[in-house]
PAZAPA-4460 file (N, C-alpha, C; in steps of 0.05 Angstrom, whole numbers, plus 32768, in hexadecimal, padded with zeros to 4 digits):
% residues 303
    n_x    n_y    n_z   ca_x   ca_y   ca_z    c_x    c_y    c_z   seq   type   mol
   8DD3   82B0   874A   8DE9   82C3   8746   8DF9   82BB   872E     1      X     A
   8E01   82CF   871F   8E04   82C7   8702   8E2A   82C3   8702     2      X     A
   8E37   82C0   86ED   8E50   82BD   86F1   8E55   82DC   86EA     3      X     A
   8E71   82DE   8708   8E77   82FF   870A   8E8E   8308   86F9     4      X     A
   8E8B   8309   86E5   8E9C   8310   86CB   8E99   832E   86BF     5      X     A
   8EAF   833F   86C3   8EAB   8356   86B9   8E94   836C   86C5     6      X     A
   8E86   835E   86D6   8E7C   8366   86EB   8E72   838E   86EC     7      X     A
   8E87   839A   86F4   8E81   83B5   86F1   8E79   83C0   86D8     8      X     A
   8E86   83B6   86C4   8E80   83C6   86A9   8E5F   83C1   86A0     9      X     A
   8E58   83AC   86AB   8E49   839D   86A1   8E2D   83A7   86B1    10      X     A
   8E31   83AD   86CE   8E1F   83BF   86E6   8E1D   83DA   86DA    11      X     A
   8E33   83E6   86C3   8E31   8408   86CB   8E19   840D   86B7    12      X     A
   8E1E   83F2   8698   8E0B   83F2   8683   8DF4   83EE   868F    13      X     A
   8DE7   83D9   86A0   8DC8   83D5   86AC   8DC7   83F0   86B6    14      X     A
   8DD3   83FF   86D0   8DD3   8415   86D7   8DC4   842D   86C3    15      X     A
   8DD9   842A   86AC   8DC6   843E   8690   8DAC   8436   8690    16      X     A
   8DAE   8417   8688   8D9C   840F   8678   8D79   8416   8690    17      X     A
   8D81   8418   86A8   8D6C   8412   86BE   8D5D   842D   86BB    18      X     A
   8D6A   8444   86B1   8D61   845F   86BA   8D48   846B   86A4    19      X     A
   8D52   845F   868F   8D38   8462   8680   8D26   844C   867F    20      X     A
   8D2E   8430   8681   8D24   8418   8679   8D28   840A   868B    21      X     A
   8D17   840D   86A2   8D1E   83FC   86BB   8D13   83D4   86B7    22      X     A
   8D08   83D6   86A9   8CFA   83BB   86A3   8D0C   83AA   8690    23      X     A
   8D1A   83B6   867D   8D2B   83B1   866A   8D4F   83A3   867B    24      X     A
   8D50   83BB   868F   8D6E   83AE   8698   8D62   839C   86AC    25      X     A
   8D41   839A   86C0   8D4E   837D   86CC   8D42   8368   86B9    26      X     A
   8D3D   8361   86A5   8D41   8350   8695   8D5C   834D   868B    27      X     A
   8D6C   8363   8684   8D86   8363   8680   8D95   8351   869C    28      X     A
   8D93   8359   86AC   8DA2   8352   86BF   8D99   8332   86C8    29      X     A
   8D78   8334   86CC   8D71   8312   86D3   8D7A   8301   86BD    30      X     A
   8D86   8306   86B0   8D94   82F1   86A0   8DAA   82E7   86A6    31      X     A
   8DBF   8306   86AA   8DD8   82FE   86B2   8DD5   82EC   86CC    32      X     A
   8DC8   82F5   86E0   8DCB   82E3   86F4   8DB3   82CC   86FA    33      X     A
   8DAF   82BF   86E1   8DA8   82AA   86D8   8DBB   829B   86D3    34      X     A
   8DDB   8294   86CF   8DEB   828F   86C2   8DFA   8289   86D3    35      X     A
   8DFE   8272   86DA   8E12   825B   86EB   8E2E   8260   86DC    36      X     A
   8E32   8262   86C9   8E4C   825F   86C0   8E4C   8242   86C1    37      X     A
   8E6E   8234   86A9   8E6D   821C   86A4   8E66   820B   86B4    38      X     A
   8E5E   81F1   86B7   8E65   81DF   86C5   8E7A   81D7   86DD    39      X     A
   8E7D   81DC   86ED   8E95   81D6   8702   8E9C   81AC   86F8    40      X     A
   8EB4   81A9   86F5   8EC4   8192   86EE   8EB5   8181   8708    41      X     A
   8EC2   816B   86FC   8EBF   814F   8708   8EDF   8158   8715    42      X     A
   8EED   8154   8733   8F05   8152   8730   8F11   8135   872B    43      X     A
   8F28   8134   8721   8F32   8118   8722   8F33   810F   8739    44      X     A
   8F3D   8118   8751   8F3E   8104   8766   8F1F   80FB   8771    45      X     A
   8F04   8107   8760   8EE9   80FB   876B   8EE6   80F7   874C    46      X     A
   8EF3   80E5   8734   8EDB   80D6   872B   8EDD   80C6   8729    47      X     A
   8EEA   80AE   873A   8EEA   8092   873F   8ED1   8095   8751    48      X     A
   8ECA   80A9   875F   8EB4   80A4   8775   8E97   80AC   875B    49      X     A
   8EA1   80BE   8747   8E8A   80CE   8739   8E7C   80B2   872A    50      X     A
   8E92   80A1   871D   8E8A   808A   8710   8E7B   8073   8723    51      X     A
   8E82   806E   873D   8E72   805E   874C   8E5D   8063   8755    52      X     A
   8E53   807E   874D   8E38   8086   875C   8E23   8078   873D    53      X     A
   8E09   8077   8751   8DF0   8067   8741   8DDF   8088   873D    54      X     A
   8DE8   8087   8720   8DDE   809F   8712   8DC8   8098   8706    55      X     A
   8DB4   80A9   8708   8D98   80A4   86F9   8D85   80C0   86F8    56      X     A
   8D74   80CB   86EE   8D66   80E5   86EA   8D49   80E6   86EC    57      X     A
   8D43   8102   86F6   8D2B   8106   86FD   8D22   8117   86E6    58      X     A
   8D08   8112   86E5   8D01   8125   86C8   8CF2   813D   86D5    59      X     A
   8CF1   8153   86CF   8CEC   8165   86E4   8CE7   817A   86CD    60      X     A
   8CC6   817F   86BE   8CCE   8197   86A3   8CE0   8191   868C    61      X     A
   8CEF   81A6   8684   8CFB   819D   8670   8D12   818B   8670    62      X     A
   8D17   818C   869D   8D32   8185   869E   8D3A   8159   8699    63      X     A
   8D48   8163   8694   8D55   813C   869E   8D6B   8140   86B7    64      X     A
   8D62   8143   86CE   8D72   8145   86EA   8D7B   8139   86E9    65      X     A
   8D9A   8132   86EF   8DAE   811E   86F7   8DB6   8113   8712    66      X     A
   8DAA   80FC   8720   8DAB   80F8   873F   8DC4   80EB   873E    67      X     A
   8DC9   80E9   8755   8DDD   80D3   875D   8DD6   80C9   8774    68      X     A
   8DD9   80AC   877C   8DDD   80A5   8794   8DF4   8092   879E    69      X     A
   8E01   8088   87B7   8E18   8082   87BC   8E0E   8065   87D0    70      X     A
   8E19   8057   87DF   8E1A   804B   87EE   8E01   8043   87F7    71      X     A
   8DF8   8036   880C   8DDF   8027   881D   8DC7   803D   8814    72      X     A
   8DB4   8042   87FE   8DA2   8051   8807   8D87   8057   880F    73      X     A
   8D8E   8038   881E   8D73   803B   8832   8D78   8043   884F    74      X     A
   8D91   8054   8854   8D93   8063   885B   8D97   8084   8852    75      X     A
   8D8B   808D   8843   8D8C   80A4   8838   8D9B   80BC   8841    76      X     A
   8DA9   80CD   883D   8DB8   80EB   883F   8DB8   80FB   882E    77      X     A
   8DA6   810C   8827   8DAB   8121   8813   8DBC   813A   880F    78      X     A
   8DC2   8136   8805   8DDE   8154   8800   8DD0   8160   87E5    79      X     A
   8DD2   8180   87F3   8DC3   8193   87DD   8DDC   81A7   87DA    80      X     A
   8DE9   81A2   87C2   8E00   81B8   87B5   8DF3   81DA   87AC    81      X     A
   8E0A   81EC   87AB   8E07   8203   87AD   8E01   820C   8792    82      X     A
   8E07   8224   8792   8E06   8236   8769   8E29   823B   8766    83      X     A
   8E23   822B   874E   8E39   8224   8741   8E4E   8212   8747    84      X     A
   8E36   8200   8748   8E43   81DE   8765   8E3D   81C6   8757    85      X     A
   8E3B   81AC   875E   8E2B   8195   8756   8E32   8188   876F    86      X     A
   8E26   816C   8761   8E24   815E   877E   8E3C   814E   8785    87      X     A
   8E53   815A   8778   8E6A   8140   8780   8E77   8157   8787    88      X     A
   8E77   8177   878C   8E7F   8186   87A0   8E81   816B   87BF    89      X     A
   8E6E   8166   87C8   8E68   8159   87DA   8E7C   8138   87E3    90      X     A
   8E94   8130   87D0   8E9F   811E   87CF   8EAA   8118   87E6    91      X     A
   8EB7   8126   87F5   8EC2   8122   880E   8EB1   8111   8825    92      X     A
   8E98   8127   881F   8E81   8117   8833   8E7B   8100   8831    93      X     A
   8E73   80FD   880A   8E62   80E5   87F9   8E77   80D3   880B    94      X     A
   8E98   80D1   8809   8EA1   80B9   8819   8E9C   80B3   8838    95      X     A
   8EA2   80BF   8849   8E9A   80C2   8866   8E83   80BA   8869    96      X     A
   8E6E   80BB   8858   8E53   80B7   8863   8E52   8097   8853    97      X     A
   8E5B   8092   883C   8E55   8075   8832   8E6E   8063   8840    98      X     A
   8E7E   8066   885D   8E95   8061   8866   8E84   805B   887A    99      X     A
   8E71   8063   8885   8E56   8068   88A6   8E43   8052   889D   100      X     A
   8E3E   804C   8882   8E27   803B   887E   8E0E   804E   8875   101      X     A
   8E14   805F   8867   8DFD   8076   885E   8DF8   8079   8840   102      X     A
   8DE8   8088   8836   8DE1   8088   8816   8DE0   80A5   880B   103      X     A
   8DF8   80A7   8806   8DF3   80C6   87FD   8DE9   80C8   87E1   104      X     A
   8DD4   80DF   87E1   8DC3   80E2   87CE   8DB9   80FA   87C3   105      X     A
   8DC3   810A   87B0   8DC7   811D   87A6   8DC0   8120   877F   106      X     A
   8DC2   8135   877B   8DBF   813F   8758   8DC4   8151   8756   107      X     A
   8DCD   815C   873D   8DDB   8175   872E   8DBF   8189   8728   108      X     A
   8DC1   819B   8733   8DAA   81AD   8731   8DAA   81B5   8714   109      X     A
   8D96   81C2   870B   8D94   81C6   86E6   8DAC   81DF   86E7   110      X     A
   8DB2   81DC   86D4   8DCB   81ED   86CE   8DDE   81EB   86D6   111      X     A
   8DE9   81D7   86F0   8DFA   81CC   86F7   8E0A   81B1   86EE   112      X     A
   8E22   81B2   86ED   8E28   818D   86F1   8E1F   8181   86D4   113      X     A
   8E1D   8169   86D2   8E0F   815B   86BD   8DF1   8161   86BE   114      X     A
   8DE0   8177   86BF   8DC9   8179   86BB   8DBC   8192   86AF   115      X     A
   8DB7   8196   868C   8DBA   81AC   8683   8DAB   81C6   868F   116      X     A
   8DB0   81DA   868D   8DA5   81ED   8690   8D85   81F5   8682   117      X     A
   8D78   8207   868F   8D81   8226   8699   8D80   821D   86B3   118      X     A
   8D86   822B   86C0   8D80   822B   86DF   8D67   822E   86E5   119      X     A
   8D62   8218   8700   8D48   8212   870E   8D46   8223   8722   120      X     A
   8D31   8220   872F   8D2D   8235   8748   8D2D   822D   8769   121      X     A
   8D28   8236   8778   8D28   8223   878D   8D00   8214   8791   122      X     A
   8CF4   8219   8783   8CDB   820B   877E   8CE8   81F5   876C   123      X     A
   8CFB   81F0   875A   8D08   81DA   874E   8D14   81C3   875E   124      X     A
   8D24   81CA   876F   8D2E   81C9   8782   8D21   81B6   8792   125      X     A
   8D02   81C8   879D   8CF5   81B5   87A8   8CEE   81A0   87A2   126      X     A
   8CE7   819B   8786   8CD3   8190   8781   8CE4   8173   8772   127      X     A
   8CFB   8173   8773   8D19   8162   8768   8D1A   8156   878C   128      X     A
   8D1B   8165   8799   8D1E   815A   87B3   8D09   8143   87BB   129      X     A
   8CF1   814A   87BB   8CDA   813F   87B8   8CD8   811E   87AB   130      X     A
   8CE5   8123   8792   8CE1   810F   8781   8CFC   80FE   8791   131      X     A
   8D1D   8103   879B   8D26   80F5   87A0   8D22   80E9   87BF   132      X     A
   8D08   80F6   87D0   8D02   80ED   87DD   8CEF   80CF   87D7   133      X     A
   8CE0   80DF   87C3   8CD0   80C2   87C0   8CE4   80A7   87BC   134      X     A
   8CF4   80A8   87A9   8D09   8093   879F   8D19   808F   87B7   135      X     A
   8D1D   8095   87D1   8D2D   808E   87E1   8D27   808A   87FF   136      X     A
   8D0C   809F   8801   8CF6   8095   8817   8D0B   80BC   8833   137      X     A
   8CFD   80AA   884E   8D06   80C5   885B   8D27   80C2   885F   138      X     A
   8D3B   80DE   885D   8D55   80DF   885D   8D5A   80E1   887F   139      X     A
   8D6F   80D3   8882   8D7F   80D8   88A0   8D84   80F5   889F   140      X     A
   8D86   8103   8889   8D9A   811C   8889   8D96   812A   8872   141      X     A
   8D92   8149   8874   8D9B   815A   8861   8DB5   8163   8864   142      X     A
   8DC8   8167   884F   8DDD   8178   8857   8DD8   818A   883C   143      X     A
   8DDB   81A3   8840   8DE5   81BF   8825   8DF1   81CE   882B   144      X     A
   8E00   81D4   8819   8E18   81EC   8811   8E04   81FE   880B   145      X     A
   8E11   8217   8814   8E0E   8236   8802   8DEB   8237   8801   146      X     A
   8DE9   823B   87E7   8DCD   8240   87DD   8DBB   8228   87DF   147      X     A
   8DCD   8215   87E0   8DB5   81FE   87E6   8DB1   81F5   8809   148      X     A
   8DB5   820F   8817   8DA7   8214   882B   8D88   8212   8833   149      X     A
   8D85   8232   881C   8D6A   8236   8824   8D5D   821F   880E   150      X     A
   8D6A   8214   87F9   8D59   81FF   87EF   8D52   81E5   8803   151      X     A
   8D61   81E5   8811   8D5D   81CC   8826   8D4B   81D4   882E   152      X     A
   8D52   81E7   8841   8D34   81EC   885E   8D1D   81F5   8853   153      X     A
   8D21   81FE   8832   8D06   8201   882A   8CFA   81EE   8821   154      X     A
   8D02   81D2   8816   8CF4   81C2   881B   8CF4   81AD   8836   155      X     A
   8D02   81B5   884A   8CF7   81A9   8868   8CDA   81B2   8869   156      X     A
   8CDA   81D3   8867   8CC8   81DD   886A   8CAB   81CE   885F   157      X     A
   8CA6   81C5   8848   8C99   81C2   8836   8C93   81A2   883B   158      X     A
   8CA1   8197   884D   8C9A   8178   8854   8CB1   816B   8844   159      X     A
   8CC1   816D   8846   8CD8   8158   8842   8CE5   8142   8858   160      X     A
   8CE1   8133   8852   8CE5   8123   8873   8D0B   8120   8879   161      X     A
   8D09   8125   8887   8D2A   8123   8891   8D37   8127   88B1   162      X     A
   8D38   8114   88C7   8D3C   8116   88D9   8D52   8127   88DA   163      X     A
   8D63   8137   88D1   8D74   8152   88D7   8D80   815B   88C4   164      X     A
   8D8B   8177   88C8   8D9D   817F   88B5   8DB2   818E   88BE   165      X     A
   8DC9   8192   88A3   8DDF   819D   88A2   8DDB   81B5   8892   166      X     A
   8DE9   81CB   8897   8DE1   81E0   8889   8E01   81EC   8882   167      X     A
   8E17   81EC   886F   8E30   81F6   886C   8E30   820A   885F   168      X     A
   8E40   8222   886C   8E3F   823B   885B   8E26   8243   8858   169      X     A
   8E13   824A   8861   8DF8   8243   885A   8DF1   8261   884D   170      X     A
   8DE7   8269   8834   8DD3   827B   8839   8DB8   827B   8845   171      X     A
   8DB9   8293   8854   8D99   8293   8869   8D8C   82A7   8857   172      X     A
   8D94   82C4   8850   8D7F   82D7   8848   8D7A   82CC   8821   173      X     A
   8D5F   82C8   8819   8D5E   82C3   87FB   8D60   82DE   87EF   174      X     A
   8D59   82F0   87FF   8D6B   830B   87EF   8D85   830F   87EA   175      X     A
   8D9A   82FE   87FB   8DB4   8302   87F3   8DBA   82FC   87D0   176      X     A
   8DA6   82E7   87C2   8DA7   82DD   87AA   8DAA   82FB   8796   177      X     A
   8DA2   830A   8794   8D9A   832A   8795   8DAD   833C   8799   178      X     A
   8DB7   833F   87B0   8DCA   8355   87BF   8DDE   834D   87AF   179      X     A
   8DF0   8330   87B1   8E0C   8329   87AE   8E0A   8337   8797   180      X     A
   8DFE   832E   8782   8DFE   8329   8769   8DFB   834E   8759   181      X     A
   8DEC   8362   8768   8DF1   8379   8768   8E00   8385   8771   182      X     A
   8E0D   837C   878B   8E20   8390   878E   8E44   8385   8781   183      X     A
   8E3C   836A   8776   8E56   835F   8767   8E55   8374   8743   184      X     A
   8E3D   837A   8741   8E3B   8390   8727   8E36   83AE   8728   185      X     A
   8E31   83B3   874A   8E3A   83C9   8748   8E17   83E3   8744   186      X     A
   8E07   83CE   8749   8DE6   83D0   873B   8DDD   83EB   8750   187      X     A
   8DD5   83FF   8743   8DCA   8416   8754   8DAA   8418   875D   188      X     A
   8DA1   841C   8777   8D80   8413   877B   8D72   840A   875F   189      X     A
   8D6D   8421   874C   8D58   8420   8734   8D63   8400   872B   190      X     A
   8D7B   83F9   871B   8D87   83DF   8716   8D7E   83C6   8729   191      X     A
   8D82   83C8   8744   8D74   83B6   875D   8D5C   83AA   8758   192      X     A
   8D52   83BE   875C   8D38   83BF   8767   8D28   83B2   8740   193      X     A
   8D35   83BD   872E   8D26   83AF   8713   8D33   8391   8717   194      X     A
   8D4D   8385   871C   8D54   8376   871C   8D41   8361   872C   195      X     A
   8D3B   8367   8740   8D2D   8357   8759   8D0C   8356   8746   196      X     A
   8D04   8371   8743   8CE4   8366   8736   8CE9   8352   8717   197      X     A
   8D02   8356   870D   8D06   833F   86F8   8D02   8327   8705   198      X     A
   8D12   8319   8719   8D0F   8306   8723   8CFB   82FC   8725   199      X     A
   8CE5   830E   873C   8CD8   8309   8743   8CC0   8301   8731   200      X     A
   8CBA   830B   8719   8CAD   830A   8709   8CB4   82F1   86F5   201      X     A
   8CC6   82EE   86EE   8CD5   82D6   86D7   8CCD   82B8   86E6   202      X     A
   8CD4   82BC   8706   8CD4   829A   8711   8CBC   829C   872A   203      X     A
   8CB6   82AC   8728   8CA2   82B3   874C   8C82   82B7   8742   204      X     A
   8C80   82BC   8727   8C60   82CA   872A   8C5D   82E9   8735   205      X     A
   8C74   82F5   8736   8C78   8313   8746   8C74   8310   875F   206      X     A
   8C7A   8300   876D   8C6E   8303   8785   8C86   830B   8795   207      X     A
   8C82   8327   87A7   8C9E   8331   87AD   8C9F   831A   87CE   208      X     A
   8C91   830F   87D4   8C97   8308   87F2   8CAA   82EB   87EF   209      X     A
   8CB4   82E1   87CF   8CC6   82C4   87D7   8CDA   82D2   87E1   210      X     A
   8CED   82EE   87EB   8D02   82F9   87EE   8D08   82EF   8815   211      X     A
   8CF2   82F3   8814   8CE1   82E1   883D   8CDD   82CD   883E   212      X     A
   8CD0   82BD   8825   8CC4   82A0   8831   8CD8   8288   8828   213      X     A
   8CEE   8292   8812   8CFB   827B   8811   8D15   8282   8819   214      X     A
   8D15   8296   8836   8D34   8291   8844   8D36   8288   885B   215      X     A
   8D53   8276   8864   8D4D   8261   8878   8D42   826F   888F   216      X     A
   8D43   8285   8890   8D2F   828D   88B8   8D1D   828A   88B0   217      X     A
   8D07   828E   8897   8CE2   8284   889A   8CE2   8271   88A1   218      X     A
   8CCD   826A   88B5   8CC1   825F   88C6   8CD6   8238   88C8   219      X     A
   8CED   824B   88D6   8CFF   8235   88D4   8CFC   8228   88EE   220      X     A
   8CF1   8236   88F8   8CE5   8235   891A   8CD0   821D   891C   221      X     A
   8CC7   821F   8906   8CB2   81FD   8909   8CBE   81F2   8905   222      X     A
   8CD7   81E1   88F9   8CDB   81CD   88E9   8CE5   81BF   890C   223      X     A
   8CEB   81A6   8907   8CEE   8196   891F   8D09   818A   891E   224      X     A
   8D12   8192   8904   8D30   817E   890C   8D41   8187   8913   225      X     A
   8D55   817D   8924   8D6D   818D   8927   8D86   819C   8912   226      X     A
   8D92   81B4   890F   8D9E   81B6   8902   8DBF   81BE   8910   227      X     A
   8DD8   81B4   8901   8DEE   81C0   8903   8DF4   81D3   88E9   228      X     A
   8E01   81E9   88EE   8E0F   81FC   88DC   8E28   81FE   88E1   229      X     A
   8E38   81FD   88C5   8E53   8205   88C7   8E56   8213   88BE   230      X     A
   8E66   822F   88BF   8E72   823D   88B3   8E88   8254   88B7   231      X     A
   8E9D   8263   889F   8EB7   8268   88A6   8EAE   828A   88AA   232      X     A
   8EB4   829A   88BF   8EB5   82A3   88BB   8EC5   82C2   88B3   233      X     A
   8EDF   82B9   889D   8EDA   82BE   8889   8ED2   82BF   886B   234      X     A
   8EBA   82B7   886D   8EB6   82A9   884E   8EB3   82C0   8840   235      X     A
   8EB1   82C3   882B   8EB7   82D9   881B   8E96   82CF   8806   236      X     A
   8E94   82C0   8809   8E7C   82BA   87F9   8E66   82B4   87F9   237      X     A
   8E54   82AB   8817   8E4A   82B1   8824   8E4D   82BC   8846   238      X     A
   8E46   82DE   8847   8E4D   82E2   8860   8E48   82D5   887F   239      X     A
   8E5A   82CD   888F   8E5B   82BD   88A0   8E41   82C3   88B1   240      X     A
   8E36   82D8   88AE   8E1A   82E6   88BC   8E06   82D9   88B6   241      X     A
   8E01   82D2   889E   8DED   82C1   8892   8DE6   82AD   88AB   242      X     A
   8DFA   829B   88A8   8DF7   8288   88C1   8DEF   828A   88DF   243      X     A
   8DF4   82A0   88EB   8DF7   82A8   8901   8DD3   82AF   8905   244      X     A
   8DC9   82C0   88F3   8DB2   82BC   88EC   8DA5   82A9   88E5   245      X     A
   8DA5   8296   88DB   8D9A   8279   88E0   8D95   8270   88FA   246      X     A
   8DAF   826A   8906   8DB5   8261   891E   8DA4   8276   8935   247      X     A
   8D97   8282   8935   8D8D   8290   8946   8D76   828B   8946   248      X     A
   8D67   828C   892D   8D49   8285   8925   8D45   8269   8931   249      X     A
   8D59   8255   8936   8D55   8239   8936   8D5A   823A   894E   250      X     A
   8D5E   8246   895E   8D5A   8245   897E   8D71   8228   8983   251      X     A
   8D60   8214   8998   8D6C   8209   89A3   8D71   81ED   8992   252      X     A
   8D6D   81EA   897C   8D6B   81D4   8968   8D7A   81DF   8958   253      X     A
   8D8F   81EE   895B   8DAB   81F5   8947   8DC0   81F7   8957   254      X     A
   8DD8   81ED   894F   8DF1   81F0   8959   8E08   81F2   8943   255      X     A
   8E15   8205   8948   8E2A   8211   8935   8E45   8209   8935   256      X     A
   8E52   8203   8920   8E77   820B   891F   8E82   8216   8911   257      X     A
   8E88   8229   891C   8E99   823C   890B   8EAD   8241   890D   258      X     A
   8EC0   8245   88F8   8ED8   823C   88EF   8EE1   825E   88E1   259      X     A
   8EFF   825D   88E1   8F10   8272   88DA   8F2A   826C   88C7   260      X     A
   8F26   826F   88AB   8F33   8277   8897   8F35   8261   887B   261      X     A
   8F15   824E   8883   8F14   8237   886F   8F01   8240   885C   262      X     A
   8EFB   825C   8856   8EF2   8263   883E   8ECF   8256   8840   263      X     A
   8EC3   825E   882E   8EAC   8258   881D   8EA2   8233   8821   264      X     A
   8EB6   8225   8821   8EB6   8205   8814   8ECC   81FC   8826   265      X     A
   8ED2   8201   8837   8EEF   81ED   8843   8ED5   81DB   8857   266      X     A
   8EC2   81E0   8866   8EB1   81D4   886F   8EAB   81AE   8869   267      X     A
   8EAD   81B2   8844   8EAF   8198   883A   8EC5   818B   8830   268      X     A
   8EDA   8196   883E   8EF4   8189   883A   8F07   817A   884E   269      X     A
   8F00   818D   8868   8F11   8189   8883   8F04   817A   888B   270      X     A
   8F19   8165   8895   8F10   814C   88AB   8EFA   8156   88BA   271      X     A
   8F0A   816A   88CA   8EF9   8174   88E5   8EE4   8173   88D6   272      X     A
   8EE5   818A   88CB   8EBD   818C   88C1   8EAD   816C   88C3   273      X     A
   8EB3   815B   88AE   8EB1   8147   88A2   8EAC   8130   88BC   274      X     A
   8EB6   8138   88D2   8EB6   8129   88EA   8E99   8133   88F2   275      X     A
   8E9F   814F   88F9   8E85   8159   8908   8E66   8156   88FA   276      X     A
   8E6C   8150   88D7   8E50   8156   88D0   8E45   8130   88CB   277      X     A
   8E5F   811E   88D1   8E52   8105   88C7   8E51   8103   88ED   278      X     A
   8E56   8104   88FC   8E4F   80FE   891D   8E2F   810E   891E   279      X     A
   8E2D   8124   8911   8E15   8127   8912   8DF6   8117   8903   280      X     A
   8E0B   8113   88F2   8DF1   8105   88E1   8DEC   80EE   88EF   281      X     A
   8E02   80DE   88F8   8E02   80CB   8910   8DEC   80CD   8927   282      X     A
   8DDD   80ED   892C   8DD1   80F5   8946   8DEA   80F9   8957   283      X     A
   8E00   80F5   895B   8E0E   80FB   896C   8E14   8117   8974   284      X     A
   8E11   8126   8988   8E0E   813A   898A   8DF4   8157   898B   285      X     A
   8DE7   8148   8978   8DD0   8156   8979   8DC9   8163   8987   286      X     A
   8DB3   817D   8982   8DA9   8186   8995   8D8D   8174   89A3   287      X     A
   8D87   815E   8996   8D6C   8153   89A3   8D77   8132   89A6   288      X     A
   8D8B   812F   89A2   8D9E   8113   89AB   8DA0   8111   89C4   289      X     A
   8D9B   8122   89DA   8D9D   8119   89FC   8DBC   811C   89FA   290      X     A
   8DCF   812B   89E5   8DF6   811C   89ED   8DFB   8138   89EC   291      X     A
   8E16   813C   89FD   8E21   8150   89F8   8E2A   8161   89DA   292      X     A
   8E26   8177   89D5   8E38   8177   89BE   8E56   8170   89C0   293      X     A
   8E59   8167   89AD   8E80   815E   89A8   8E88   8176   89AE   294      X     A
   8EA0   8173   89B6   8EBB   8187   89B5   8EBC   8191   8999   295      X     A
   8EC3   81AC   8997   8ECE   81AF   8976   8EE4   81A1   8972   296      X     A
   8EEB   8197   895F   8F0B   8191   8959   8F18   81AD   8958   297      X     A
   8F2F   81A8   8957   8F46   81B7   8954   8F45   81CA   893C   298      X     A
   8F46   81E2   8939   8F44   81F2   8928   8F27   81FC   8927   299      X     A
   8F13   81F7   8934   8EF6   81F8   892A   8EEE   8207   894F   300      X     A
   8ED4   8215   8952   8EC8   8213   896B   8EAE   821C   896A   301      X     A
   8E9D   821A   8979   8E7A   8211   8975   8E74   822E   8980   302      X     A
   8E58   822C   8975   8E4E   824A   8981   8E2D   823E   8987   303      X     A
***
């Protein structure tokens, strides 16, 4: 999803441009939402933590990936950041979990963070995952924000070893990547629908079925680990439904908290959260732990 700047004016021109030249505006358009927009900052109160992390890169194509890792990591935890994120979004956690005796272990996706652009795909994604598996062996834990949802469970899917995960704000449908991003410009079917075979064609080989196979309900039903989801629902930026649909596909190996008026990202801020998602990584609570689930804290309640 590209940065939403000027947005309508910018939908009514593809709109023109689609009616004679449908091939022309979704090239027009797969560009725009190719485009992360700047860098998101280091904040000051995380780069005393940004400087202690053991930075080093994966070479991946043209890219030079920028990893990080934190604390003990032969205990491994991977945290997969969202679009228009990096991996020190994740600071709150990075401490709590290197506070437990854990190794959090993360990188700036291409076009994110310290790691140049263009933007990668979620076949990038995987295959960065992959490599920081090899360098770190199997993780106690996935946790992702947003879009690095379905990047997670698509590489669970794919054999990523990881005794459980966390899923925050999660996008579930990979068509939402699509919808937001048209109906933030305002894009009329003809515009859509070129936009989507752009995609599909530029990073897929045309193949219209990744819109099914890389969102978290495909065959999320095999995977074996337990998952928790958090999310607000009112997020404004991924709809709280997303999740709800997850959580359903995952049957009895998902358990939910959902929360009311912490936005998009308060998930990785609030204690509570921060309690419930490091007790889980713990196994505490789990759905295949033999323990009750915890109580929600205060402000928060499980579904």
């Amino acid at each position: 999803m590209g940065a939403f700047t000027s947005l309508p004016l910018v939908g009514a021109a593809v709109n023109a441009v689609a009616l004679p030249a449908p091939r022309l505006a979704g090239s027009l358009s797969r560009r725009m939402w190719a485009l992360p927009g700047p860098p998101r900052a280091v904040r000051d109160a995380d780069r005393e933590l940004h400087e202690a992390a053991d930075t080093a890169t994966v070479r991946l194509d043209g890219w030079e990936v920028v990893t990080y890792a934190w604390g003990d990591t032969s205990r491994p935890v991977l945290l997969v950041h969202g679009w228009r994120s990096r991996a020190l979004r994740f600071a709150p956690l990075v401490r709590r979990l290197v506070d437990l005796g854990y190794g959090p272990v993360s990188w700036d996706a291409p076009g994110h963070g310290a790691t140049p652009g263009p933007v990668g795909t979620i076949l990038d994604a995987l295959r960065i995952q992959r490599l920081l598996q090899e360098r770190h062996g199997r993780f106690h834990a996935v946790v992702a924000h947003s879009l690095g949802a379905p990047f997670a469970v698509h590489a669970l899917r794919e054999g990523l070893e990881a005794d459980r995960a966390v899923l925050l704000a999660g996008v579930s449908d990979f068509d939402y990547l699509i919808t937001a991003f048209s109906d933030a410009l305002r894009l009329g079917p003809r515009a859509r629908g070129a936009l989507r075979t752009a995609v599909e064609r530029h990073y897929f080989d045309a193949d219209p079925a990744v819109w099914e196979r890389f969102s978290t309900t495909h065959r999320i039903d095999t995977l074996e680990q337990p998952f928790l989801l958090l999310h607000d629902d009112t997020d404004e930026v991924v709809p709280f439904a997303h999740s709800l649909r997850t959580l359903e596909h995952l049957g009895g190996r998902g358990r939910m908290i959902a929360t009311t008026g912490l936005g998009h990202s308060g998930a990785l801020f609030e204690r509570e959260h921060l309690d419930a998602i490091a007790a889980f990584v713990r196994g505490v609570g789990a759905p295949d732990a033999g323990l009750p689930a915890p109580s929600a804290p205060d402000g928060l309640r499980t579904a």
